[in-house]
Structures are given as structure tokens and as C-alpha cells.
N, C-alpha and C positions, 0 to 999 in steps of 0.2 A: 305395702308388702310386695306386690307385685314388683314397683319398680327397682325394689332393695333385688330381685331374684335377678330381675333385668340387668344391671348393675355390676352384679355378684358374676352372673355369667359371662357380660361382656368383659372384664379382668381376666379371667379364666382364658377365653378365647384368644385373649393378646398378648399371653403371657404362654400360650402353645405357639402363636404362630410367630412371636420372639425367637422361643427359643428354640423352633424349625428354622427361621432365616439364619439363626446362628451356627447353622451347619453347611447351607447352600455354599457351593465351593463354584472360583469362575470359573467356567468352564469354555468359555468361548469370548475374545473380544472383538468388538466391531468399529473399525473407524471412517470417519466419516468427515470426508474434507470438501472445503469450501470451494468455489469459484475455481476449481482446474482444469476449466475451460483456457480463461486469459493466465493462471498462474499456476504456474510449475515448480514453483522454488522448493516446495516438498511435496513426497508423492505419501500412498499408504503404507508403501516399503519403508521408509526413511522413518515413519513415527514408529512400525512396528519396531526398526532395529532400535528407537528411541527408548522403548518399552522393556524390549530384552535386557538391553546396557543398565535401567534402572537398578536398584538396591532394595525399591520395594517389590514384595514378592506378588505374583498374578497368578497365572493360570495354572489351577489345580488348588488353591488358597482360600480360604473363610473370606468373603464378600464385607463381611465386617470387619477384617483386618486391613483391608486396603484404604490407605487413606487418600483420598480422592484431589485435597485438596493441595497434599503434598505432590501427588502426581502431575497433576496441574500446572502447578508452579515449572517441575522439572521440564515438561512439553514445553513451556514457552521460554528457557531457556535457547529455546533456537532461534535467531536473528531472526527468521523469516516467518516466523506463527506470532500474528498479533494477541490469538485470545485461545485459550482450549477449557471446552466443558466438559468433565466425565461424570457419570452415572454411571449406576447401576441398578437390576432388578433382582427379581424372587427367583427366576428363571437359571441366574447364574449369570447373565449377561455384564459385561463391563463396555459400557458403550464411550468411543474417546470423539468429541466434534472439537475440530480442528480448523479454525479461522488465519489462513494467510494472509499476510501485508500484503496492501497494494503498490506498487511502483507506482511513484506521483513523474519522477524526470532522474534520466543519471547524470553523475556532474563529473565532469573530467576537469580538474583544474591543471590549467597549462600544459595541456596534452596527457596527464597521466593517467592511468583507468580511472582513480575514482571509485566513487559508488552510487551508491539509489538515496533518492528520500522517500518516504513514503509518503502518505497523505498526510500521516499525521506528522510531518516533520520528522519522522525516525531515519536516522540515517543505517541502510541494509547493506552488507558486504556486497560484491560481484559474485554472482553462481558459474559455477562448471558447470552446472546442466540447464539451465535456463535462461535466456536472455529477450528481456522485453523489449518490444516494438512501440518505443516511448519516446515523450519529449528528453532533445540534450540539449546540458548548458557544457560548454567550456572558455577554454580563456580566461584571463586573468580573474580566479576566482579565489580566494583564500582557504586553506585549511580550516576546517570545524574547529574552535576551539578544544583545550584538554578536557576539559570539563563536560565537554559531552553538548553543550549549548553551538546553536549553529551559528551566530553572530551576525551582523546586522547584514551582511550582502546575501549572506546564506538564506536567511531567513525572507531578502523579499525577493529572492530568486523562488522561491519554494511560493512566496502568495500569490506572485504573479505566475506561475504553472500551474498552480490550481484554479486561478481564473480562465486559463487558455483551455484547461480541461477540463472544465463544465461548458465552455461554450459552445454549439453546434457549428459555426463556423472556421472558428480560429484553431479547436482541437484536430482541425484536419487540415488545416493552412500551413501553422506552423510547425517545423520542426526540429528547429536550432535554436538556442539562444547564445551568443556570444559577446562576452565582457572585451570589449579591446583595451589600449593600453591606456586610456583616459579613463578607464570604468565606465563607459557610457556601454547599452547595450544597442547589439545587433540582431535583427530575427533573421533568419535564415526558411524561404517558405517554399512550402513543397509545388505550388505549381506556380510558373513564371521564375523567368531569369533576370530577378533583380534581389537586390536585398534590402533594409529595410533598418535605417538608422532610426530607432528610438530613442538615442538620447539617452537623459536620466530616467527615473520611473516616476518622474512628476506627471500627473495627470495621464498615468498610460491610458486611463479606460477615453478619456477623450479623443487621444492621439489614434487609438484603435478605432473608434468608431468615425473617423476623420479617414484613414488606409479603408475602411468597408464603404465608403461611399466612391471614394475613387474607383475601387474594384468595379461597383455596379453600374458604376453610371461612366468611367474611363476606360480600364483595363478592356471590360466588354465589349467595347466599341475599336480602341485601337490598336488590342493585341496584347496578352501577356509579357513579352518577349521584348516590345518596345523598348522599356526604359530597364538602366542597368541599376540605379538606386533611385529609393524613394527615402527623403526627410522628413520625418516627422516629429526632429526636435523642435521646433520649433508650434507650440498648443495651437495654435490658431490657422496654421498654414501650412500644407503640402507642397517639399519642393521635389518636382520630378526633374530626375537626369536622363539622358536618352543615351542610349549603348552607342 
């Protein structure tokens, strides 16, 4: 009997505080962005005027009428928000977290702006108001396909910048890649005045750790500045040229 009262009452109670939340209006929203330390590409200004421009209605509105997941979707309508969560509470609150793309490397083909890839392979317009301090590829690089797919130079330009930046030393070495007119690539590196024929991308991770030995146990010793190019088309053998 007792737990039939128990039961009985807890229905009761969630069937008041139902149909109180069904009245909570928002009253206030809060957003709350990612990583805008390294990224800029939207500020909190840009999602509110995202919000006002919506169709679905907000502030001043039943909490229950907003559909969150509609909203959602419309936030990431912007090239530059990988992911957005909103919530809300009892309070009135409409809370928006808003997840920025990273810039992986921009690609200029054959001198043109171009644009970014992300990490995950998404290709990002260029911003008016923010420009990352990132790896570039240009030179003889092909257009993305229509279809949206990056194709096959695209794609292992983009796996080999994501190997350069996770590395602790190469993510600060390098900071060029360039396609010449053979399709072989060139690194272009930030300190020393030589550059840095890679060849194809057979074996880059070997050819790379072949260029970090010379650094340590050459470069160190005989001066940055020495040699104008280093070869390391060829797997097995470093050929240095002297300026």
C-alpha cells in the first residue's frame, strides 16, 4: 500500500514539474566556443548573429518549443564549426558549444589562394578575419574534385601534413611543401638555406629520418647555411650540394 501511495505521488510530482517546464521561457543564451586561442575563424558575435538570422524562435520562447537538434544542424551549416551541442535547463538557459575546425595546411595550387584542409580532410574557404600560421603546400597541385572527394595527390598531401604535425621536430622545421613540374615534392624549411628534394612519397617516413640524422650529427657541426639542396630521393642515401 505504502509503495502504491509512493507511486501515486511520484506521477503527481512529475506531472507538476512537467507542466512548470512547459512554461519556462529562454531567457538568456550562452555560447561557448572552442580552442579561440589558436582559432578565429568564428567569434561569439558571428554565432549570436547566426541565431538571430535563424527561423527558429529563442529568446523570450517555451524552452520546449526549441528544437535543439534543428538548431544544431543550422550552426554547423558554417564551413568553419566542425560540431555544435545545445542544451538547455529549468532555469531558462539555452546553452550553444561550438567546436571549430582545425587548419591541418593551406593549399595554393599554382599560385592561387586556394584554401585549408582541415584534420579531417575538410576542405575550409579562406577567412577575412583570420589567417593561420600553418604548413603550405603549393605548385603543381590539382583542383579537388566536383564531388567534393580530394583525389589521390590531395589526399596524400593532407597524410603527409598530418605526420609533420604531430611530429615534435618536423612540425617546426618545415614549412613549405612544393609540387614541381614532375610532381615530385620539395620541403621548403624554416631554418637553414637549403631545400630539400623529396622525391615521391615512397618511403617518406625513412627519407625523413635519414634528413634528422644529418641535422644532428652534420648540419650541427658544419653550419646550417652550408649546403644549398639536400637529396633525398633516393631511400638509402643523402646527396648534399654545397651553395
Amino acid at each position: 500500500m505504502v509503495w502504491i501511495l509512493i507511486a501515486a505521488w511520484f506521477v503527481v510530482i512529475m506531472g507538476f514539474v512537467s507542466g512548470e517546464a512547459d512554461k519556462v521561457l529562454c531567457n538568456r543564451i550562452e555560447v561557448i566556443m572552442s580552442d579561440t586561442v589558436h582559432n578565429r575563424f568564428v567569434t561569439r558575435t558571428d554565432i549570436r548573429t547566426l541565431l538571430e538570422e535563424t527561423d527558429i524562435h529563442l529568446q523570450g520562447y517555451p524552452l520546449t518549443e526549441i528544437n535543439i537538434r534543428s538548431l544544431e544542424r543550422t550552426i554547423e551549416k558554417d564551413p568553419y564549426i566542425g560540431n555544435a551541442e545545445v542544451s538547455k535547463d529549468i532555469s531558462g538557459r539555452l546553452e550553444v558549444r561550438v567546436e571549430q575546425r582545425v587548419p591541418l595546411i593551406r593549399i595554393m595550387p599554382n599560385g592561387r589562394e586556394g584554401f585549408y584542409l582541415d584534420r579531417d580532410g575538410v576542405m575550409l574557404p579562406l577567412s577575412e578575419q583570420f589567417t593561420p600560421l600553418i604548413l603550405l603546400a603549393s605548385g603543381n597541385i590539382p583542383s579537388p574534385e566536383v564531388d567534393g572527394k580530394l583525389g589521390a595527390r590531395l589526399t596524400e598531401i593532407h597524410r603527409f601534413s598530418s605526420f609533420l604535425s604531430d611530429h615534435p621536430f618536423w612540425k617546426e622545421q618545415i614549412v613549405q611543401i612544393y609540387v614541381n613540374g614532375k610532381g615530385e615534392y620539395e620541403l621548403i624549411p624554416r631554418v637553414g638555406a637549403h631545400h630539400i628534394l623529396l622525391g615521391s612519397m615512397d618511403q617518406w617516413e625513412k627519407k625523413l629520418r635519414n634528413l634528422e640524422l644529418l641535422y644532428k650529427q652534420g648540419l650541427s657541426k658544419h653550419g646550417w647555411n652550408t649546403y644549398g639542396t639536400i637529396n633525398l630521393k633516393y631511400t638509402n642515401q643523402v646527396i648534399c650540394t654545397k651553395r
